[in-house]
Steps between C-alpha positions, in 0.01 A plus 500: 500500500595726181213794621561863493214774574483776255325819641262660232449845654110628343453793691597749780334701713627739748344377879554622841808292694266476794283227253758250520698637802231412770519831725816617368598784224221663504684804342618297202385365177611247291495428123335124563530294157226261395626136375444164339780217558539278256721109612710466221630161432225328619266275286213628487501901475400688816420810609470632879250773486377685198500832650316812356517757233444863651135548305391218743678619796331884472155346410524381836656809635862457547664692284812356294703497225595264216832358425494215296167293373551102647438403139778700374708391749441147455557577127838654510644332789368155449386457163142427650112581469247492775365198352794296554484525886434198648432614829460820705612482916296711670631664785210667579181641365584903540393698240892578390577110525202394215429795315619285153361173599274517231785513208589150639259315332652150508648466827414361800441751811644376814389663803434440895119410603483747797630755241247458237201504813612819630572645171112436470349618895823682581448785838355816349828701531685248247215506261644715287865325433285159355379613148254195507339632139853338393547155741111373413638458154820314559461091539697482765697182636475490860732336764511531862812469679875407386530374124764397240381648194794326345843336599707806666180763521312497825246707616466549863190711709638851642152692628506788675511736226163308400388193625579266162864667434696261304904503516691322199803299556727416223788330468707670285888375402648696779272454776115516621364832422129641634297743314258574832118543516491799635598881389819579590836685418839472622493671848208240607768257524836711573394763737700801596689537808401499759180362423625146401687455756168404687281478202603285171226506320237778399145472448322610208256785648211343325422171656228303641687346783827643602666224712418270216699759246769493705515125586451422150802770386730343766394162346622554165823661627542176655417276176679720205863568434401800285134675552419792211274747649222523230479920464862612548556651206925415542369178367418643151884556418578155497506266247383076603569437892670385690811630375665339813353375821707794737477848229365719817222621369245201502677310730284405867651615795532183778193395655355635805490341782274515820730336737 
């Protein structure tokens, strides 16, 4: 396939590691960035996420910053409107995943049954990352389990992080890259030493099951050639990826083994 992912950074906001190093770094904080991917070269134009401006995110209480409206973005880089998206991926239904799903107007939202359910009766302590004032509103297009959304573009179940986490796998020219389903930055999948040398894979610190966060990271490490961690801000500076299937950066370390 002729697909590329272009990153469309929104927003950033400045988070504690320890949220996406589970039980790790809890001295450190990170400059997380806020995205929408959009497949170029495919037929119909899709987006993976619509992310959130930072009104939306402090109305909810996180506070943020802006970067870069999605509409301008899709302006500038893409000669795009929201109205020409044919279909919004959702990965899942956090509030900084779907705070512009309403600028979408035309497309179809794609998102995982036991997502949407939880998102609606999550536990009381993960009440507050589902805006559900917003998701009511959106006609949503539900699926349950693996789908191709198109030839080359997969999605693939990854709870743990929530139960209806989606992963996206997309052939691109070079190889299969993965835009995961869960929050995550660089170090979740290339620890530090010593760490990795008995762990390869970190958990995000909020999760609703954390063997199934972990299975489902070591999963996708085991299906993708390339996996972008969807808040490392290093992502930002690049331009359409992959720019090669080995550039250090994005590429997976080797699968872990239990044997």
């Amino acid at each position: 396939m002729e697909y590329s992912i272009r990153a469309l950074e929104t927003t950033r906001a400045v988070l504690p590691k320890s949220m996406f190093t589970y039980l790790l770094n809890f001295d450190q904080t990170i400059n997380a960035s806020l995205y929408s991917w959009y497949i170029e070269g495919a037929k119909e134009k899709i987006l993976i996420d619509s992310s959130a401006p930072a009104a939306f995110l402090n109305q909810h209480g996180f506070m943020a910053d802006d970067v870069m409206p999605i509409a301008e973005h899709l302006r500038e880089k893409l000669g795009l409107s929201p109205d020409d998206i044919d279909i919004v991926i959702y990965t899942h239904l956090h509030l900084d995943h779907i705070g512009n799903a309403e600028l979408f107007k035309n497309a179809r939202n794609i998102v995982q049954k036991a997502e949407l359910d939880f998102a609606f009766n999550p536990a009381p302590f993960f009440t507050g990352l589902y805006p559900t004032d917003t998701i009511k509103d959106i006609n949503f297009e539900i699926i349950e389990g693996e789908k191709e959304i198109m030839e080359g573009v997969m999605v693939v179940p990854s709870p743990g992080h929530t139960p209806g986490c989606q992963s996206v796998l997309i052939d691109t020219k070079m190889c299969k890259l993965a835009i995961p389903g869960f929050c995550c930055v660089q170090e979740n999948f290339d620890p530090p030493e010593p760490i990795n040398q008995f762990l390869p894979f970190l958990i995000h610190a909020v999760h609703t099951d954390p063997m199934q966060a972990f299975n489902s990271g070591l999963k996708l490490k085991e299906m993708a050639d390339i996996i972008i961690p969807i808040h490392e801000p290093e992502i930002a500076k690049k331009g359409s990826l992959p720019q090669q299937c080995n550039n250090g950066l994005f590429k997976t370390v080797r699968p872990f083994s239990r044997g």
